[in-house]
BASEKE-508628 format. One record per residue (C-alpha): x, y, z; residue in one letter. Coordinates in Angstrom, 1 decimal. Layout:
BEGIN
{atom {X, Y, Z}, 'a'};
...
***
This chain:
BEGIN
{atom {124.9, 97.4, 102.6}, 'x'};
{atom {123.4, 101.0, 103.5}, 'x'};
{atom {119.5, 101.3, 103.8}, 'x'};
{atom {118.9, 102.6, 100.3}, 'x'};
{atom {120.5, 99.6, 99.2}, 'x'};
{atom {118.7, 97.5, 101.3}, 'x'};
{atom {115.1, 98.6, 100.5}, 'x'};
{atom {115.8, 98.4, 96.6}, 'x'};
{atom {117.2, 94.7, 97.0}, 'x'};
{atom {114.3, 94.2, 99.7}, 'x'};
{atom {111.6, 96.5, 98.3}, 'x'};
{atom {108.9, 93.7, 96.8}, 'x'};
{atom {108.8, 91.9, 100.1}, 'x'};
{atom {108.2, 94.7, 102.0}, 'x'};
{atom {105.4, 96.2, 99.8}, 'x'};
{atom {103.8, 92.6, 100.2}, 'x'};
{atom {104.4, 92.6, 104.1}, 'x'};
{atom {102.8, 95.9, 104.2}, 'x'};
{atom {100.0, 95.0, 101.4}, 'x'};
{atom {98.9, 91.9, 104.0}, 'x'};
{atom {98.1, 93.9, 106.5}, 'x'};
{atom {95.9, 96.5, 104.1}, 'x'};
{atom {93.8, 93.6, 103.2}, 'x'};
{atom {92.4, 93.2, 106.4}, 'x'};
{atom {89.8, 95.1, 107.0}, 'x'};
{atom {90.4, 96.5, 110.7}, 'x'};
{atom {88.3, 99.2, 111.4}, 'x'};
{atom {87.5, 99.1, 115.2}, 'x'};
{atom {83.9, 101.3, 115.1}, 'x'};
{atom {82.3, 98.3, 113.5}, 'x'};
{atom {81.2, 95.5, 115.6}, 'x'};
{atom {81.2, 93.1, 111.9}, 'x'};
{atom {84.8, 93.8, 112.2}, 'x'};
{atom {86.2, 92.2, 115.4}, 'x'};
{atom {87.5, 89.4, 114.3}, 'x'};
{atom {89.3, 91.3, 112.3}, 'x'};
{atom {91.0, 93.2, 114.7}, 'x'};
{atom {92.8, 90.2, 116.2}, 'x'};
{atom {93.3, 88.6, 112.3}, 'x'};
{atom {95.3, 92.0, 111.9}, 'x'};
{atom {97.4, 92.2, 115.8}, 'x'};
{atom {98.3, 88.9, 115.1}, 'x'};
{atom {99.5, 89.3, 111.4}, 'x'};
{atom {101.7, 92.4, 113.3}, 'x'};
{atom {102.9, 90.1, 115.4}, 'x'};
{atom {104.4, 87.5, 113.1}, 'x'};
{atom {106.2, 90.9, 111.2}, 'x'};
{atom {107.4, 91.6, 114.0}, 'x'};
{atom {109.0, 88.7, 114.9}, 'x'};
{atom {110.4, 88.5, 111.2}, 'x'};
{atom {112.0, 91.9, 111.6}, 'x'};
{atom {113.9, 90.8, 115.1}, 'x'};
{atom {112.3, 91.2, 117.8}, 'x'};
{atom {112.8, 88.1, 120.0}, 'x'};
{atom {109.4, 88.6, 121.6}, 'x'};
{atom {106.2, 89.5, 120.6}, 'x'};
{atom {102.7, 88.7, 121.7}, 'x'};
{atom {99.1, 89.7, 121.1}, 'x'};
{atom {97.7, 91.0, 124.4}, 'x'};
{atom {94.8, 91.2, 125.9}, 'x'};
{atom {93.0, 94.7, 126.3}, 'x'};
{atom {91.8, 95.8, 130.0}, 'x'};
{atom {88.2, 95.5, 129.1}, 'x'};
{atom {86.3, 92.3, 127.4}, 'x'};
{atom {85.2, 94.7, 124.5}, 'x'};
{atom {88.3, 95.8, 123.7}, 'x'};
{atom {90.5, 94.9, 120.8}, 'x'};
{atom {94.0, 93.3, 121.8}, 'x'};
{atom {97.3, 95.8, 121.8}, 'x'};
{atom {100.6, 93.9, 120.1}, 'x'};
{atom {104.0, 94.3, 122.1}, 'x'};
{atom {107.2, 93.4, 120.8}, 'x'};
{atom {110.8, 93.9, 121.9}, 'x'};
{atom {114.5, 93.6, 120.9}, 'x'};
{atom {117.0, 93.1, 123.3}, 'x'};
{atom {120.5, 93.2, 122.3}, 'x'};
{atom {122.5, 90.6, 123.4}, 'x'};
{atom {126.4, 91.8, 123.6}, 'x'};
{atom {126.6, 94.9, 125.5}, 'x'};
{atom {129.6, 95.6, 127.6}, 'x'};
{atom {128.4, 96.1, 131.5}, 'x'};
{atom {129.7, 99.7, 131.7}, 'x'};
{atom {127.5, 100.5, 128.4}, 'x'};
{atom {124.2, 102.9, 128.7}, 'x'};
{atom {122.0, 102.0, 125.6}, 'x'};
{atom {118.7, 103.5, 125.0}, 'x'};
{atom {115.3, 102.3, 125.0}, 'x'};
{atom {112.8, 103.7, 122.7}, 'x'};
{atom {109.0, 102.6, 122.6}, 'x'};
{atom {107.7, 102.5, 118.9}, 'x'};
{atom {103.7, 103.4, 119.3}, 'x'};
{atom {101.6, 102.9, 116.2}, 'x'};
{atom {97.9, 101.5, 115.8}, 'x'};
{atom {96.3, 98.9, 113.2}, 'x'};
{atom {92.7, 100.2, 113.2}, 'x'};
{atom {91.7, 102.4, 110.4}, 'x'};
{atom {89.0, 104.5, 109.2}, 'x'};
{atom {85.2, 103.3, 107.6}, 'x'};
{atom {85.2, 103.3, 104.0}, 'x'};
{atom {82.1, 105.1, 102.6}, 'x'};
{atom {81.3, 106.4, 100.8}, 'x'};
{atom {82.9, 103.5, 98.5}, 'x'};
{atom {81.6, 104.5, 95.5}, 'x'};
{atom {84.2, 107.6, 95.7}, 'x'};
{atom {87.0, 105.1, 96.1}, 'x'};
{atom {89.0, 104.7, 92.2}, 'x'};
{atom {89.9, 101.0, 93.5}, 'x'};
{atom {88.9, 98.8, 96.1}, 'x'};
{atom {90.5, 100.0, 99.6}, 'x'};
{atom {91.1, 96.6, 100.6}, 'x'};
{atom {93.1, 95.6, 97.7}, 'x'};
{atom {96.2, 97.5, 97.8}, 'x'};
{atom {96.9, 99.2, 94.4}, 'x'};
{atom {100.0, 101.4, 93.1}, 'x'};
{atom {99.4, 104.3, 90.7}, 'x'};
{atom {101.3, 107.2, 90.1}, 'x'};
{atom {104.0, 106.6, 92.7}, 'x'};
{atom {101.3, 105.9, 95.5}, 'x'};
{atom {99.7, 102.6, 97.2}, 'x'};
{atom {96.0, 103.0, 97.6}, 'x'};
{atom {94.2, 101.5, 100.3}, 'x'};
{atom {92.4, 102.2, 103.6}, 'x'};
{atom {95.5, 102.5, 106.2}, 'x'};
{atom {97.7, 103.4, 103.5}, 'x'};
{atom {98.9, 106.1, 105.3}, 'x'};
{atom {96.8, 106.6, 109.3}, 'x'};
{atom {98.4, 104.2, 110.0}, 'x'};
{atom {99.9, 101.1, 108.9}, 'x'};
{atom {102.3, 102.9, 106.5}, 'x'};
{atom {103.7, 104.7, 108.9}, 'x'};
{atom {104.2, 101.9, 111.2}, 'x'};
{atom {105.6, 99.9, 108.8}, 'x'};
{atom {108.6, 102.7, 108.0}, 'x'};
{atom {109.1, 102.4, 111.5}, 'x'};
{atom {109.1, 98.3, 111.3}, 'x'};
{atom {111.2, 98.4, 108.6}, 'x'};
{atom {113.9, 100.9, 109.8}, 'x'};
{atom {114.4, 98.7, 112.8}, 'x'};
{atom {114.6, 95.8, 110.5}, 'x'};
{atom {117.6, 97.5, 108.7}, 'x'};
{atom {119.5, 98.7, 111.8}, 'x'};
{atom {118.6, 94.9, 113.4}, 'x'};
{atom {120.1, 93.0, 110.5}, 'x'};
{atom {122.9, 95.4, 109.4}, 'x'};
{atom {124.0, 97.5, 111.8}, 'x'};
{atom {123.6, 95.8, 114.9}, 'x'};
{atom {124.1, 92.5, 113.9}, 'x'};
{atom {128.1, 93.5, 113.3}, 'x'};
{atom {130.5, 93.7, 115.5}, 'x'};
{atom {132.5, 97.1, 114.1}, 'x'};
{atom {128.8, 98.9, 113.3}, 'x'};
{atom {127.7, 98.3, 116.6}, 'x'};
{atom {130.5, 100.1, 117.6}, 'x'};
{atom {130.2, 102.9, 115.8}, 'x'};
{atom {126.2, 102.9, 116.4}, 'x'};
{atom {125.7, 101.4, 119.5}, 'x'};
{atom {122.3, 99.1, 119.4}, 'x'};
{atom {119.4, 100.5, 120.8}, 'x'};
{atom {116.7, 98.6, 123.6}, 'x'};
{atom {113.6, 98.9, 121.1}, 'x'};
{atom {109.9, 98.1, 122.5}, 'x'};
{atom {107.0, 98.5, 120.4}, 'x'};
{atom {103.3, 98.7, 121.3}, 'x'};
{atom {100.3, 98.5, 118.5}, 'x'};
{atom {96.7, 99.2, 119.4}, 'x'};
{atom {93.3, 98.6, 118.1}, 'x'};
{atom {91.6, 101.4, 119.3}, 'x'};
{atom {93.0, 104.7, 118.1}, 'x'};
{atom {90.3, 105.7, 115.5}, 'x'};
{atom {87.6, 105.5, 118.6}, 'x'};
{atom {89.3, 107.6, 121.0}, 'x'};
{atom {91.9, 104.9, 122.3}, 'x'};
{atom {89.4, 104.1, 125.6}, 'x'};
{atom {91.3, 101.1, 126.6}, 'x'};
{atom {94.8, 102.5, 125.9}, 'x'};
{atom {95.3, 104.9, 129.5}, 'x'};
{atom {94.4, 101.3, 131.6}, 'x'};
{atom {96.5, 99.0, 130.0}, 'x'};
{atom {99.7, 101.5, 130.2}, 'x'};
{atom {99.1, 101.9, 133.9}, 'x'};
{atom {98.8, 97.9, 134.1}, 'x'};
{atom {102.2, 97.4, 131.8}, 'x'};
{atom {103.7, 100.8, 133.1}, 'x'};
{atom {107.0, 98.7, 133.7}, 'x'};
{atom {107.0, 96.7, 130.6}, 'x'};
{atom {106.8, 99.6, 128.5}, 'x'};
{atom {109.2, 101.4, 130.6}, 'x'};
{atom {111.8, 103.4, 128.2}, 'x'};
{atom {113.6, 106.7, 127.2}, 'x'};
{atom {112.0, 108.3, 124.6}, 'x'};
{atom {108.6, 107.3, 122.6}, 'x'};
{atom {108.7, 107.3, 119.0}, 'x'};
{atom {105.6, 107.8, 116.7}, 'x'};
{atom {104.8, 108.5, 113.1}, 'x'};
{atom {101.3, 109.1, 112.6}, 'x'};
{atom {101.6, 112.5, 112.0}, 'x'};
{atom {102.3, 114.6, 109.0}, 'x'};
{atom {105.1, 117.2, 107.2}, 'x'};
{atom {104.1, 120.2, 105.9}, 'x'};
{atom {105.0, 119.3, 102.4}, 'x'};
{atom {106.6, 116.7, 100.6}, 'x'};
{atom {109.8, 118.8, 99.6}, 'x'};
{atom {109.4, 120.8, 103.1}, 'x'};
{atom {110.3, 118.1, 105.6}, 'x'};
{atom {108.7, 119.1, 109.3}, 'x'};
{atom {108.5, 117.2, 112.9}, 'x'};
{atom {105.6, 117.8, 114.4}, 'x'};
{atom {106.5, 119.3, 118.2}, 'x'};
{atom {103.6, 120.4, 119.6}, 'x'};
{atom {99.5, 119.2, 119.7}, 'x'};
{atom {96.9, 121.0, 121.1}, 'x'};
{atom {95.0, 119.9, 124.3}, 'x'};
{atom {91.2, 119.5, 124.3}, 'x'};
{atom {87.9, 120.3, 126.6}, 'x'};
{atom {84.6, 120.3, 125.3}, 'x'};
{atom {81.3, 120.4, 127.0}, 'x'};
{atom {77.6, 120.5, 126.8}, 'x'};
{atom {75.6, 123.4, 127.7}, 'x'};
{atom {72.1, 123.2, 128.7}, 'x'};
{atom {69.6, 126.1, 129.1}, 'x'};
{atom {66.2, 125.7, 130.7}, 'x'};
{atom {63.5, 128.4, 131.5}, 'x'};
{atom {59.8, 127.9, 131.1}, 'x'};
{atom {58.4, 124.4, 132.1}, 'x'};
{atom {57.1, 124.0, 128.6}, 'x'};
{atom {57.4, 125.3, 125.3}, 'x'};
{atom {55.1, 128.2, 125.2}, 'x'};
{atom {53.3, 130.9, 122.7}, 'x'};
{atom {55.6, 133.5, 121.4}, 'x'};
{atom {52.8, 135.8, 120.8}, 'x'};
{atom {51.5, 135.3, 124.6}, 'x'};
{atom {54.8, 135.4, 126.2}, 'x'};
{atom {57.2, 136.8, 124.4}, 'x'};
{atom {58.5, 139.9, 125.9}, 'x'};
{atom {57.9, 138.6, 129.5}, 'x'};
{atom {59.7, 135.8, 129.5}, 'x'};
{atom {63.6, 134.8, 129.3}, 'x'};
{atom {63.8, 133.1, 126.4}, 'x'};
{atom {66.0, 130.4, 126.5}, 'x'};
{atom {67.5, 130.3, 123.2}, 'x'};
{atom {68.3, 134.2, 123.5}, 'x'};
{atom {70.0, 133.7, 126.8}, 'x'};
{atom {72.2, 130.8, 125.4}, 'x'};
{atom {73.9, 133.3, 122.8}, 'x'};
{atom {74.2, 135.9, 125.2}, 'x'};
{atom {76.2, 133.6, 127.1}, 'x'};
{atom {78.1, 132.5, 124.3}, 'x'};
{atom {78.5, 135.8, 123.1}, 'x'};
{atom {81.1, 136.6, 126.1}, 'x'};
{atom {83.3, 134.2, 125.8}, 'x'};
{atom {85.1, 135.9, 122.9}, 'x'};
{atom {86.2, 139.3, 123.0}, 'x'};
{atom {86.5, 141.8, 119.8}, 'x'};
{atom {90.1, 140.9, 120.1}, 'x'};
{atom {89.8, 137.3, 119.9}, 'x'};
{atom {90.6, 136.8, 123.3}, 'x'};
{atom {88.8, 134.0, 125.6}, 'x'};
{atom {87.4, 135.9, 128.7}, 'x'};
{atom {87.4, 133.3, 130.7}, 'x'};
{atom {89.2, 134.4, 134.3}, 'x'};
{atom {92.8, 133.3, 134.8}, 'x'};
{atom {92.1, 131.5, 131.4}, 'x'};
{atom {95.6, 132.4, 130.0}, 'x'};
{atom {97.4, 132.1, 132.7}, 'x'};
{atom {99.6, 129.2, 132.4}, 'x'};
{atom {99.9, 129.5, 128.9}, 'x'};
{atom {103.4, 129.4, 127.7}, 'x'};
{atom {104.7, 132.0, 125.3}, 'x'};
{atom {105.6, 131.1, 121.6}, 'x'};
{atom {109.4, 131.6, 121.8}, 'x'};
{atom {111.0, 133.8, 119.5}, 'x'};
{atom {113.0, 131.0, 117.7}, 'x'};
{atom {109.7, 128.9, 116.7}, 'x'};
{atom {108.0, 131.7, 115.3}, 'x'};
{atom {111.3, 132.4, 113.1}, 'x'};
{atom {111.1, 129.0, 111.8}, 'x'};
{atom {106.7, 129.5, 111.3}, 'x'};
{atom {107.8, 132.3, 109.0}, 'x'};
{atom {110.0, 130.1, 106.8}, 'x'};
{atom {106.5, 127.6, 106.4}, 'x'};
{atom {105.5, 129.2, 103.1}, 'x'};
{atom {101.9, 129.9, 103.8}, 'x'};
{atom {99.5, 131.9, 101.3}, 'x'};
{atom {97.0, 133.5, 102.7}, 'x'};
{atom {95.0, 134.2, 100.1}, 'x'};
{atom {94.6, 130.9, 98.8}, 'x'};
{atom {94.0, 129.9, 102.6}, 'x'};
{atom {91.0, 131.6, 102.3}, 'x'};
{atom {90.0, 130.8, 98.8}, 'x'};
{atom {90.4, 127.3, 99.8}, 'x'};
{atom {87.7, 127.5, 102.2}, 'x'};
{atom {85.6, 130.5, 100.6}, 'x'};
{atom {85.9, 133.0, 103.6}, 'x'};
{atom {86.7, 136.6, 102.6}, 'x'};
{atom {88.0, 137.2, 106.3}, 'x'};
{atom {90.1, 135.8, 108.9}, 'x'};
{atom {89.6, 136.2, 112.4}, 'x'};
{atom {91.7, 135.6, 115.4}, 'x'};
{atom {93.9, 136.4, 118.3}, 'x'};
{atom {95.4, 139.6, 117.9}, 'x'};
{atom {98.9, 140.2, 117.9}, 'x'};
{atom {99.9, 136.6, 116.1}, 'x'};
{atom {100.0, 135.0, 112.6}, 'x'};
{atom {97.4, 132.5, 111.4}, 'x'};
{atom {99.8, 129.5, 111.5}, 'x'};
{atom {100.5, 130.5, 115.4}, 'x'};
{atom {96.8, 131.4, 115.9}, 'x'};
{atom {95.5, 127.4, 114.8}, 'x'};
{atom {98.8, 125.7, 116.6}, 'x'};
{atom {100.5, 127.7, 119.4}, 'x'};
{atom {97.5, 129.4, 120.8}, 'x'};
{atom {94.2, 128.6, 122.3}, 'x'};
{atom {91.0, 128.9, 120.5}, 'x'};
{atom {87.3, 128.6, 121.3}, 'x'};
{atom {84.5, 127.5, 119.3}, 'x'};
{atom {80.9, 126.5, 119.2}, 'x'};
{atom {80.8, 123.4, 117.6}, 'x'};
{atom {77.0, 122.9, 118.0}, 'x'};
{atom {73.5, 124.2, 119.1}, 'x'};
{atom {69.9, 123.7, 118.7}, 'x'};
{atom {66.8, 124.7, 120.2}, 'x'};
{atom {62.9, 125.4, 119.9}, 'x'};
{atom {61.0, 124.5, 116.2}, 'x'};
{atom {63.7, 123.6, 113.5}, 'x'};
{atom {60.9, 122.3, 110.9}, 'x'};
{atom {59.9, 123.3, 107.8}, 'x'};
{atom {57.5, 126.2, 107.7}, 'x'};
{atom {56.7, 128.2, 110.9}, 'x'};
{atom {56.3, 127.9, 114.4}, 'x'};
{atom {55.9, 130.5, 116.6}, 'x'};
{atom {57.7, 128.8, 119.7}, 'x'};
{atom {59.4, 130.3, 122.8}, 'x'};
{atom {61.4, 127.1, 123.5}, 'x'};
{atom {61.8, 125.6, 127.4}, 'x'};
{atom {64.8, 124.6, 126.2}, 'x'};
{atom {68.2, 125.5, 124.2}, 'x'};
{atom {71.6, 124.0, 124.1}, 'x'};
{atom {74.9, 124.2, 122.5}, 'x'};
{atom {78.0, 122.1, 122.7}, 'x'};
{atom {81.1, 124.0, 122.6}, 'x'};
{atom {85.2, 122.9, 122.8}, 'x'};
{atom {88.3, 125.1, 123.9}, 'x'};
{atom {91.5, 124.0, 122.2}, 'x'};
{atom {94.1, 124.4, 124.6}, 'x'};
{atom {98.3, 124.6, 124.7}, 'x'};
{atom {101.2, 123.8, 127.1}, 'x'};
{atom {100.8, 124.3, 130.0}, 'x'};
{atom {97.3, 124.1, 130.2}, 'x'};
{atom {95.3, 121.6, 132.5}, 'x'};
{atom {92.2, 120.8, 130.6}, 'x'};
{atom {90.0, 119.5, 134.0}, 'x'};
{atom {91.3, 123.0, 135.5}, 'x'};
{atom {90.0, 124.8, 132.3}, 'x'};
{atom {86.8, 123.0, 132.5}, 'x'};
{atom {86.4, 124.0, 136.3}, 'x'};
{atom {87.0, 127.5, 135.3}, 'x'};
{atom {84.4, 127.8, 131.8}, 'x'};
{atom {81.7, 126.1, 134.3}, 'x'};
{atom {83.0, 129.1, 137.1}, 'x'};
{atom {82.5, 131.9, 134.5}, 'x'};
{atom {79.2, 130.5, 132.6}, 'x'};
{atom {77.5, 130.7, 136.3}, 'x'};
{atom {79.0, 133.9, 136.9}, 'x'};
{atom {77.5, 135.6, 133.6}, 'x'};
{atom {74.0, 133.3, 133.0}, 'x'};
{atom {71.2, 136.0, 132.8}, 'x'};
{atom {68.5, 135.3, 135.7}, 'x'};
{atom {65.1, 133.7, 134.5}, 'x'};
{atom {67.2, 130.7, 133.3}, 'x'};
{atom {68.8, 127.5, 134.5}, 'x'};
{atom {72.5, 126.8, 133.1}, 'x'};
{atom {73.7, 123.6, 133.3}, 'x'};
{atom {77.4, 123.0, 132.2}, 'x'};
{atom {78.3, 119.3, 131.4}, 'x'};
{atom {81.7, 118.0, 130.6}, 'x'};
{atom {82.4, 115.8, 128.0}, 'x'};
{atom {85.5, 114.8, 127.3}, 'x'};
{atom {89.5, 116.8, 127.4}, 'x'};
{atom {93.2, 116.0, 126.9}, 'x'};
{atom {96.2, 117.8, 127.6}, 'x'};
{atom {98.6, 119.5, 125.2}, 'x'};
{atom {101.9, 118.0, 124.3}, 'x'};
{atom {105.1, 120.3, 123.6}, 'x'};
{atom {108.6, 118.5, 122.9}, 'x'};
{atom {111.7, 120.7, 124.0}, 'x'};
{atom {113.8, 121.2, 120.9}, 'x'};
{atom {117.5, 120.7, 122.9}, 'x'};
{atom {115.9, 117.3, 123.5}, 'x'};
{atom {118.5, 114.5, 122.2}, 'x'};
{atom {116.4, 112.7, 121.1}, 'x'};
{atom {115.0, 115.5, 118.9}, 'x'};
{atom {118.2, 116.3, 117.5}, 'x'};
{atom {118.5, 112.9, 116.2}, 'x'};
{atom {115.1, 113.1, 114.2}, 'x'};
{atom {116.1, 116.1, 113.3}, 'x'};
{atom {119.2, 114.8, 111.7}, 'x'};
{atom {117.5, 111.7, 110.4}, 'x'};
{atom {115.0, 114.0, 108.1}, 'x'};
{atom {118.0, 116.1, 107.0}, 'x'};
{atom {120.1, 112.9, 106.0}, 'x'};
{atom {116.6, 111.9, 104.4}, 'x'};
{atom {115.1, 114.4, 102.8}, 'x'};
{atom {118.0, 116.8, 102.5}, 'x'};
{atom {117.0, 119.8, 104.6}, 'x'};
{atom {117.0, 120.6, 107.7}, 'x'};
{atom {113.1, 120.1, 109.0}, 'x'};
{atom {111.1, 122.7, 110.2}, 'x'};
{atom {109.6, 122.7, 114.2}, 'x'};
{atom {106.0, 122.8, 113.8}, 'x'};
{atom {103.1, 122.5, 116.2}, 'x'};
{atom {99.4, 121.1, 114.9}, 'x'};
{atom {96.4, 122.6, 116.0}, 'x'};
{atom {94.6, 119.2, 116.6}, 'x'};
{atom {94.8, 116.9, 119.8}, 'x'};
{atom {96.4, 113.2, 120.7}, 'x'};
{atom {95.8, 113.1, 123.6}, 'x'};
{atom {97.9, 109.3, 124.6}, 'x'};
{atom {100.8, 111.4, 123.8}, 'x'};
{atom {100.0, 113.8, 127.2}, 'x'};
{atom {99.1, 110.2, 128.8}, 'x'};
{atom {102.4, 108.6, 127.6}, 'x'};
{atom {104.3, 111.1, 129.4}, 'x'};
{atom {101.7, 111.4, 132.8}, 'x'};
{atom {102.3, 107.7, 133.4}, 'x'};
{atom {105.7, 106.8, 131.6}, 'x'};
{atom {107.5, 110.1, 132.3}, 'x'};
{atom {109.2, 110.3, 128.9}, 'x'};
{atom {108.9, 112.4, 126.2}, 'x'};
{atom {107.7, 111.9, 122.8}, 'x'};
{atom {109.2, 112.1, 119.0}, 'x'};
{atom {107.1, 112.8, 116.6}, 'x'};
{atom {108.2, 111.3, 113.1}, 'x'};
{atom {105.2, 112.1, 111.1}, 'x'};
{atom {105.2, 111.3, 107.2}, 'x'};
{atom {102.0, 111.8, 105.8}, 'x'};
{atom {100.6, 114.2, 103.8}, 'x'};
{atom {97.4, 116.4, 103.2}, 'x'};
{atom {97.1, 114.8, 99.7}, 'x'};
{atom {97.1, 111.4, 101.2}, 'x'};
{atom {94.0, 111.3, 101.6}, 'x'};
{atom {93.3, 109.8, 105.7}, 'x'};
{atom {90.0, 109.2, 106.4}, 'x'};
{atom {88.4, 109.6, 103.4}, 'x'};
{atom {88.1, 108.0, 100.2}, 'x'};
{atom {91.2, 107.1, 98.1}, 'x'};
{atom {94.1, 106.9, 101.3}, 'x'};
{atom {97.1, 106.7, 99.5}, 'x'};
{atom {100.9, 106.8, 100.4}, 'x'};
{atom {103.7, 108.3, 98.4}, 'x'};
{atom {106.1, 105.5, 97.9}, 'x'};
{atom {108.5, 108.2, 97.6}, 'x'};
{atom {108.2, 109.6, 101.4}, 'x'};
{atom {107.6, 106.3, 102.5}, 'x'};
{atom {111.1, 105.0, 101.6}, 'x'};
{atom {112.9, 108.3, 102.8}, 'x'};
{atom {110.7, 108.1, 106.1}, 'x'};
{atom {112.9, 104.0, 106.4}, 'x'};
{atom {115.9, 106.5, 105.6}, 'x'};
{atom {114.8, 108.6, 108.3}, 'x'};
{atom {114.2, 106.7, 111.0}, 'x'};
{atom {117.3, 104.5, 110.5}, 'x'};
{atom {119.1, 107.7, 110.7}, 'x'};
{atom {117.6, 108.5, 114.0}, 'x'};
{atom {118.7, 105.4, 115.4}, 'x'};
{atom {122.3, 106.0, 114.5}, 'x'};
{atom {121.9, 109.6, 115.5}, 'x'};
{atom {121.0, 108.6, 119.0}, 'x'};
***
């Protein structure tokens, strides 16, 4: 039986494996939800079992507060001894999003609903969908493929390991501990994830490159209390003034960060991805519409698609200061601040970045001010080598799938437990992303196209015979 066989003669049970999990209302930023959390690892784990895997537990997370991960894994059990097989490490996480507003939903997110060749619910898509096309794939391969003697030949069975967390829509806090603790347990090859997206449903795409993070706070301090503007102003630095000054530098008329040594271990966009970024058709006119600017802005010397992906970026993503009250108050503040990100690319260290921004914001404060530069938070980029093997069997997977080859393309936002699955694991990961921008994640009305979601089984079966 091949898989598009399979998931018509099997396609009512699966819609009601992946429906029980929607039900459950997992989202991990709400305390009312904990027990939850386990109700849903543990309803993971009896699918897992279901699909093959001879093992699977729930597992405790490193901390009391934190929700438990699920591992699972298929061994296979007739391989000759002079036989290399792979080992791939399936990531996905059960937590999902809030709900509200709920009166924008058109049916209740926790009752899975189909309409117009999509299933609504919260998860739909981010990311129990997309884990289940990875469940079910392996279910397929498992129970037809590798389960006969001549197949297995031909497609030899693959060491498969998957790992669910509870955590990912908070930041993942307890996911970089528990990899160090289980570092040999979830030893493997190649990582495989879908929780990404393609850039359209009839314009397949894998997802090979994220962009890293740092952020910080700035604070700016000058008189020891908030003072007259009428008395003072003119004589003293105001703080508020010298903030933007600051901030002011950081971009030049170019677009270019003038941070020292800034750029220099960024690596170039090679020539063959940005031939394949010019086959992404990409309006730019309706780009802008879309978001009612009359005017882009950005790096010199590269397209918009390569400016939010391949390059670096800064922005001020906050800042407040002095009287912000209705009417008037003539105010020379003690205080201003501003919180402000860099989005960074390979190679790029973020705690070296964040060294340097702290270096250079020193180096150009105006005097009669205090500037204090607080970290927050960072992440490293992630860049998958296209000649990886592992890539080329995605690659072929999509193609089989969707019928076209997929286009390379990097995202502008940051994962950053893909950067920390390779730092402690030393493997790369594949990116087997199936959503799309009209599904919806995070907001009201999540949906999946049932139409992706069985090509994305197709897909990843593919991959596995690839390999």
């Amino acid at each position: 039986m091949n898989v598009s066989d399979y998931i018509s003669a099997n396609k009512a049970r699966m819609m009601d494996e992946w429906a029980s999990l929607l039900r459950i209302p997992s989202v991990s930023c709400e305390q009312e939800h904990k027990a939850d959390m386990r109700r849903c690892a543990e309803r993971w784990q009896e699918l897992l079992l279901a699909a093959g895997c001879q093992r699977a537990e729930v597992m405790s997370a490193p901390t009391k507060e934190g929700n438990p991960f699920v591992f699972g894994q298929y061994a296979p059990q007739h391989i000759a001894d002079n036989q290399h097989i792979q080992t791939i490490l399936v990531y996905g996480h059960y937590d999902v999003m809030p709900v509200a507003p709920l009166e924008l939903w058109q049916s209740d997110p926790w009752k899975p609903t189909v309409r117009n060749g999509r299933l609504y619910a919260r998860g739909a898509d981010d990311d129990k969908g997309q884990a289940m096309i990875q469940v079910k794939a392996f279910e397929y391969m498992v129970r037809h493929i590798w389960a006969d003697p001549e197949l297995s030949k031909q497609y030899p069975p693959c060491h498969v390991k998957f790992i669910f967390e509870g955590e990912e829509e908070i930041g993942s806090p307890s996911l970089a501990a528990f990899i160090e603790q289980h570092k040999d347990l979830l030893s493997c090859d190649v990582i495989l994830v879908s929780d990404t997206s393609m850039i359209a449903k009839d314009i397949p795409s894998l997802t090979i490159g994220l962009r890293g993070l740092a952020y910080w706070q700035i604070e700016v301090t000058g008189p020891n209390r908030d003072l007259h503007s009428g008395h003072f102003g003119g004589a003293v630095k105001n703080p508020i003034n010298a903030l933007t000054e600051i901030l002011s530098k950081i971009i030049d008329d170019r677009g270019r960060i003038t941070i020292p040594h800034f750029y220099d271990d960024v690596l170039p966009i090679p020539e063959a991805e940005r031939a394949m970024i010019r086959e992404i058709p990409f309006d730019e006119q309706l780009y802008k519409r879309a978001i009612d600017v009359d005017e882009l802005f950005g790096e010199e010397g590269y397209v918009t698609l390569e400016r939010n992906a391949c390059r670096p970026s800064f922005d001020i993503c906050g800042i407040w200061g002095g009287y912000t009250g209705e009417g008037s108050k003539t105010v020379l503040p003690a205080k201003a601040y501003a919180k402000v990100s860099c989005r960074l690319v390979a190679d790029q260290n973020h705690e070296k970045i964040s060294r340097q921004f702290i270096d250079y914001v020193a180096a150009i404060a105006p005097k009669g001010v205090r500037v204090t530069v607080t970290p927050m938070h960072g992440g490293e980029a992630y860049l998958c080598p296209l000649d990886l093997p592992a890539y080329k069997a995605a690659e072929k997977g999509f193609e089989l799938a969707f019928g076209k080859r997929p286009i390379a393309a990097r995202r502008g936002g940051s994962i950053p437990i893909i950067a920390e699955f390779e730092r402690v694991l030393g493997v790369k990961t594949i990116l087997m992303g199936f959503g799309l921008e009209q599904n919806a994640i995070h907001s009201p009305n999540e949906s999946m196209d049932l139409e992706v979601w069985e090509k994305g089984i197709i897909a990843v079966t593919e991959f596995y015979k690839a390999l």
